[in-house]
C-alpha positions as a Markdown table, in Angstrom:
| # | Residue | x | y | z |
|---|---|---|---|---|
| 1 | Unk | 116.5 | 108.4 | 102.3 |
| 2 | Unk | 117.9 | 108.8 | 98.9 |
| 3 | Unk | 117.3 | 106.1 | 95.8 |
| 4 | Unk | 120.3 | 104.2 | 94.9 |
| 5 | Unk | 120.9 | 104.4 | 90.8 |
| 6 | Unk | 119.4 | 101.1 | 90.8 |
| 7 | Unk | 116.4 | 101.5 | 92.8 |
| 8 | Unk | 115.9 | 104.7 | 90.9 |
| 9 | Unk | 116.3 | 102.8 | 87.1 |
| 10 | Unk | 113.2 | 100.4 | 88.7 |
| 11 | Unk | 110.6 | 103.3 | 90.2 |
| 12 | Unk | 111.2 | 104.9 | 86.8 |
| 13 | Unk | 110.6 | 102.1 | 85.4 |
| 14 | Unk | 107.7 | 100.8 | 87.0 |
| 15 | Unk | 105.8 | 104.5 | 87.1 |
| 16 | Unk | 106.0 | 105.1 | 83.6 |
| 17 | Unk | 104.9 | 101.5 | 82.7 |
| 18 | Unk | 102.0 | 102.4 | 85.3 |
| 19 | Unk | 101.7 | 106.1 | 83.4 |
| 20 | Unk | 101.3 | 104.0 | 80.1 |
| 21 | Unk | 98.6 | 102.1 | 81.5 |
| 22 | Unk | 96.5 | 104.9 | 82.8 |
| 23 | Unk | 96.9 | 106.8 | 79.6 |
| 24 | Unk | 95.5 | 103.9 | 77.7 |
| 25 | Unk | 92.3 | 103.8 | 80.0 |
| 26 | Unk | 91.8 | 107.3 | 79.7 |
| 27 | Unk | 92.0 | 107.1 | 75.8 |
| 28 | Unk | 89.8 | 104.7 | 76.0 |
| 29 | Unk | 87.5 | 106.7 | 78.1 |
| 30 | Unk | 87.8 | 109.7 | 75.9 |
| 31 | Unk | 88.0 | 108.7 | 72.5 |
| 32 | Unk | 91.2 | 110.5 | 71.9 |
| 33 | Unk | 94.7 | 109.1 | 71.6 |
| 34 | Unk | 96.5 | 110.6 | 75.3 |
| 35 | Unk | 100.2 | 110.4 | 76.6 |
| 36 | Unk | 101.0 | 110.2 | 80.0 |
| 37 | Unk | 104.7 | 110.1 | 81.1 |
| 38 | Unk | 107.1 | 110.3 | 84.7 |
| 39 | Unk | 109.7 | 111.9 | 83.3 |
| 40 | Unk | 111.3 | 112.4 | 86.7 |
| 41 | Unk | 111.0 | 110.1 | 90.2 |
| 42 | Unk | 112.4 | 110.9 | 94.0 |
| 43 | Unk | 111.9 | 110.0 | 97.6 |
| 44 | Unk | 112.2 | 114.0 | 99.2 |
| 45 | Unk | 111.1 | 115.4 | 102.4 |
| 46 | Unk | 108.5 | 117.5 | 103.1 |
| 47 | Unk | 110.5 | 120.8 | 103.1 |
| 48 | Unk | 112.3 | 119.7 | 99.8 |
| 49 | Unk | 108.6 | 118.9 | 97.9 |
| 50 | Unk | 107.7 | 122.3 | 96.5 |
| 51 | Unk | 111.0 | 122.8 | 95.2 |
| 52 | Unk | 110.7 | 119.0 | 93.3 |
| 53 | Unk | 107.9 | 119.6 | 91.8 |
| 54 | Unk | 108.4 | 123.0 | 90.8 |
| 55 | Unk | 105.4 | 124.7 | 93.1 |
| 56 | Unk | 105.5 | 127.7 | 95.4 |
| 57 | Unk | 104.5 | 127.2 | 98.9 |
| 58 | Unk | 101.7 | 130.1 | 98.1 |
| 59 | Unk | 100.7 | 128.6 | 94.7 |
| 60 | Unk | 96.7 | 127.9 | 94.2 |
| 61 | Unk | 97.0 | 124.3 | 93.2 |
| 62 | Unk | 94.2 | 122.0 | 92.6 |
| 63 | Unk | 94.0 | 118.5 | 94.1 |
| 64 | Unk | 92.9 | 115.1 | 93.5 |
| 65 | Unk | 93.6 | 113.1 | 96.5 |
| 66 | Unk | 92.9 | 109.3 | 98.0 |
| 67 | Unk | 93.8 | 107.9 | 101.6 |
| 68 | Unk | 95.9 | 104.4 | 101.0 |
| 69 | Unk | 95.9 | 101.4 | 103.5 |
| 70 | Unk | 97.9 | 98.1 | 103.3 |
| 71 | Unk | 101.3 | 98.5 | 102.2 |
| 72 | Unk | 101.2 | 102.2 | 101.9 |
| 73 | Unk | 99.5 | 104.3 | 104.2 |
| 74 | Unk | 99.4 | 107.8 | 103.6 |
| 75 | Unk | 98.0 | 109.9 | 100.9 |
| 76 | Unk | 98.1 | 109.9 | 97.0 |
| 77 | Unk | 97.8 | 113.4 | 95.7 |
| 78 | Unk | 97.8 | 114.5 | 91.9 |
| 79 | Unk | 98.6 | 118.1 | 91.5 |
| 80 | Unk | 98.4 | 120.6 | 89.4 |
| 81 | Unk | 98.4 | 124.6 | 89.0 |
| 82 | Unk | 94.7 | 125.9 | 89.3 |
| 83 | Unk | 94.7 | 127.1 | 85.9 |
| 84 | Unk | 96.0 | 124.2 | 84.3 |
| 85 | Unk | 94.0 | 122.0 | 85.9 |
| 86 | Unk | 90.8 | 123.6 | 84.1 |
| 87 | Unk | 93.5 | 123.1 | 80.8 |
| 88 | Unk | 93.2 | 120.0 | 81.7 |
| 89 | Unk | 89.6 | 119.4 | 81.8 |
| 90 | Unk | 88.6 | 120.7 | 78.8 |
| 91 | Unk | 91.5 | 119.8 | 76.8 |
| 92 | Unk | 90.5 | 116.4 | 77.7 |
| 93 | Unk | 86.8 | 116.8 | 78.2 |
| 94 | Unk | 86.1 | 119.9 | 75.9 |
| 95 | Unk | 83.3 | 122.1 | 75.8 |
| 96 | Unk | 80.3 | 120.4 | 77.0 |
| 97 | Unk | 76.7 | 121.5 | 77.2 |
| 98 | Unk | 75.7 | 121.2 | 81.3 |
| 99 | Unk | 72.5 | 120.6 | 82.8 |
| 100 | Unk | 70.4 | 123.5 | 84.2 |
| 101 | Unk | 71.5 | 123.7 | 87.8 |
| 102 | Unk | 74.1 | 122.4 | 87.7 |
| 103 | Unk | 77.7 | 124.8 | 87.7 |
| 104 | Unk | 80.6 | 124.7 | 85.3 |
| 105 | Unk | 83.0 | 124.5 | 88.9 |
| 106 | Unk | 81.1 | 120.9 | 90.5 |
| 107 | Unk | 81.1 | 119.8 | 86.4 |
| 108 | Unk | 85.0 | 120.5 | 86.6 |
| 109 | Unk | 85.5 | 118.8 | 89.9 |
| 110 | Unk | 83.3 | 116.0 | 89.3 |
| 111 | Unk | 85.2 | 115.2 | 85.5 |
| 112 | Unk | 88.8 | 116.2 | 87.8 |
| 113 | Unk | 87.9 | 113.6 | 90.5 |
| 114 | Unk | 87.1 | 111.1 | 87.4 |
| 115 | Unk | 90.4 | 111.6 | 85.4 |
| 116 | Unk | 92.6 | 112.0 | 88.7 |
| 117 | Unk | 90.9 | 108.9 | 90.3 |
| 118 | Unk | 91.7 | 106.3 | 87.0 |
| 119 | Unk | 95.4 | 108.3 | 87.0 |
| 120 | Unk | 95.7 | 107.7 | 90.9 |
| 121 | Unk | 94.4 | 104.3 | 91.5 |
| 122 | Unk | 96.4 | 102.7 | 87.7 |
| 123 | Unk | 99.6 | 104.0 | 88.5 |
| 124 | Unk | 99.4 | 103.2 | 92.5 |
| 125 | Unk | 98.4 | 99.7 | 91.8 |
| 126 | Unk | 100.4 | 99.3 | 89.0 |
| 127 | Unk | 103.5 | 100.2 | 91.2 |
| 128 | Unk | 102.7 | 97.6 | 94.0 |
| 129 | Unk | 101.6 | 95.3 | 91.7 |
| 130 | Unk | 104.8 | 94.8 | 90.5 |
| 131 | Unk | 106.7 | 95.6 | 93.9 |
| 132 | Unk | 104.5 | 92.0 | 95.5 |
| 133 | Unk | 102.4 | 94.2 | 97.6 |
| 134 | Unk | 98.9 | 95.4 | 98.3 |
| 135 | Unk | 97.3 | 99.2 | 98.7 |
| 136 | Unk | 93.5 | 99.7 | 98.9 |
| 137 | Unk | 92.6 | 102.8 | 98.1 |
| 138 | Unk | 89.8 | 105.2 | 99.4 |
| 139 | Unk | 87.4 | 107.3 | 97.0 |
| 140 | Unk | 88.6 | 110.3 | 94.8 |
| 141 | Unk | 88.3 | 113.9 | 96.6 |
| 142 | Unk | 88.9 | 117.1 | 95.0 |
| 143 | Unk | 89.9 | 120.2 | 96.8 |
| 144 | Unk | 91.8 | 123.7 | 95.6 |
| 145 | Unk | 93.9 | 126.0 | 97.9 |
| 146 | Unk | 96.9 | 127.2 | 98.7 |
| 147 | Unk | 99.9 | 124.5 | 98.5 |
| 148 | Unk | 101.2 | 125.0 | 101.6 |
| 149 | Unk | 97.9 | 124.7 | 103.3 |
| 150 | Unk | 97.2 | 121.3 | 101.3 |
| 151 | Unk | 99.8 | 119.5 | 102.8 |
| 152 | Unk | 99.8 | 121.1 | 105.8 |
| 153 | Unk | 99.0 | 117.6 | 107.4 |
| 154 | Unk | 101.8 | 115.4 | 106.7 |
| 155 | Unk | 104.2 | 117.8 | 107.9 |
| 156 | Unk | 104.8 | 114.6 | 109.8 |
| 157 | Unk | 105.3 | 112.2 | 107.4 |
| 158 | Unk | 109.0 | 110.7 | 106.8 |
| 159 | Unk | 109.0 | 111.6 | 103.1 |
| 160 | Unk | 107.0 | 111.8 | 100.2 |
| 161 | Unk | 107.6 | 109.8 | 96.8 |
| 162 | Unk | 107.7 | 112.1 | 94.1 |
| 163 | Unk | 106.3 | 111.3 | 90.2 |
| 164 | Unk | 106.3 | 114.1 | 87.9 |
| 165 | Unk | 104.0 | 113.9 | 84.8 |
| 166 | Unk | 103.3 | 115.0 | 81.5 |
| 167 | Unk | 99.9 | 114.2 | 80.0 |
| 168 | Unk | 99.6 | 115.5 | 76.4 |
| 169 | Unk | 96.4 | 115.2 | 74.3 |
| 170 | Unk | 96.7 | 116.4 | 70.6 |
| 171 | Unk | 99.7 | 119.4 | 70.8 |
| 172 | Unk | 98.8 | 120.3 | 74.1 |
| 173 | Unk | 100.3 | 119.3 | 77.1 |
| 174 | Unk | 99.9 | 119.4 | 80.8 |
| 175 | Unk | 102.7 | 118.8 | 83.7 |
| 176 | Unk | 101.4 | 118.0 | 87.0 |
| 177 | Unk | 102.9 | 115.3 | 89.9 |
| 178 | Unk | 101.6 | 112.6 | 91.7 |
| 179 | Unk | 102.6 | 112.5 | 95.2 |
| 180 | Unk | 102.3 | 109.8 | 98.3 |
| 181 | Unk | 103.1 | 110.6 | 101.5 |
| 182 | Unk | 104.9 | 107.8 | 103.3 |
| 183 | Unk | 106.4 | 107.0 | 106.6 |
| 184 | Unk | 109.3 | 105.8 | 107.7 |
| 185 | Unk | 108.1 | 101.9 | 107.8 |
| 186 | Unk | 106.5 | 102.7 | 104.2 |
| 187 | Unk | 110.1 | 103.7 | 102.7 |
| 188 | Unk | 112.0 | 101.1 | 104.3 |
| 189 | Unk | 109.8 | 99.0 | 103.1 |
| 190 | Unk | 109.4 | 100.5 | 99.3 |
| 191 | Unk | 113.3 | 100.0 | 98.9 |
| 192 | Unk | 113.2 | 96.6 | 100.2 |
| 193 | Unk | 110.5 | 96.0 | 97.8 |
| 194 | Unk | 112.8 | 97.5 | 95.2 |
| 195 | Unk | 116.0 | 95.5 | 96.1 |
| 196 | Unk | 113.2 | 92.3 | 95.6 |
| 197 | Unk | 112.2 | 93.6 | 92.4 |
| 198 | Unk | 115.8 | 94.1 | 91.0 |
| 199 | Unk | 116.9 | 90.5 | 92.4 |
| 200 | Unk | 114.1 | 89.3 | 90.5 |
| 201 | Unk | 115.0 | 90.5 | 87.4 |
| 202 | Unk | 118.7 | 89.6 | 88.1 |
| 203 | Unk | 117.6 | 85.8 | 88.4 |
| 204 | Unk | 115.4 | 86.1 | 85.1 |
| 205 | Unk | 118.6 | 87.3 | 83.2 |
| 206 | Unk | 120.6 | 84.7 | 84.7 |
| 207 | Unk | 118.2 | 81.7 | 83.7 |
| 208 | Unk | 117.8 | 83.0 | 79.9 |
């Protein structure tokens, strides 16, 4: 199912507004001024994913992921390239002194799961927030593998909704997406929610 212009105009709309929010949290968190944009949204299959978010099928990719209930019911995944994810972590995090016994790979996953979790959970709820709706989400896992492999399981899914992002910090900058898996019921429903949203706004414009 494809986004009509308008419905398109809205997402945008509402996942940078949601992109805004998160980046403010994780300045906070930080104590550095970050950016977070969706310069790009889409509804695409399956098939069509790698190629909208600009991954090979055999790419090592790294994964923050968290199982949704209530009005979505699939899977949000942020994703990035391997080696940018590590970027990521110290570009954000920087060089930190870790405990004896304790590895530079669980330090990474643990401060991935952190920044992919506030990212995840801002922008989801932001989005149905907005949209009049309700998603619970599960707790922040992190895995690494193949692309291919990591979505292996919703080959089954009706489509997936697509927001690509750019998070810079200082001059650096880092594109990833963030992903959710939907059914069909989820995506009729997300464009209904959408037509509400834009009906809204049409009635605020109308009583000014």
């Amino acid at each position: 199912m494809q986004l009509t212009p308008a419905q398109h105009d809205a997402l945008s709309e509402i996942a940078n507004i949601g992109a805004s929010r998160s980046a403010k949290q994780l300045s906070m968190l930080l104590d550095d001024e970050i950016h977070l944009s969706v310069p790009e949204v889409a509804i695409v299959s399956v098939a069509e994913l790698p190629g909208a978010i600009g991954v090979a099928v055999t790419d090592d990719v790294a994964c923050v992921y968290q199982d949704m209930s209530g009005c979505l019911t699939g899977k949000a995944r942020l994703i990035f390239h391997t080696h940018e994810s590590r970027m990521l972590v110290q570009m954000l995090v920087g060089s930190v002194h870790v405990l004896s016994g304790i590895s530079m790979q669980i330090y990474e996953h643990e401060a991935m799961k952190e920044l992919g979790n506030i990212i995840i959970s801002v922008c989801i709820s932001t989005m149905t927030d907005m949209l009049g709706k309700e998603t619970r989400l599960a707790i922040p896992m992190y895995c690494e593998g193949v692309f291919e492999e990591i979505i292996e399981e919703d080959s089954g899914n009706a489509g997936v909704l697509v927001m690509k992002t750019a998070l810079t910090a200082g001059r650096r900058g880092i594109s990833g997406a963030l992903i959710v898996t939907l059914s069909l019921p989820d995506i009729i429903d997300l464009l209904k929610s959408l037509d509400n949203f834009l009906a809204g706004c049409a009635d605020q414009q109308e009583t000014k």
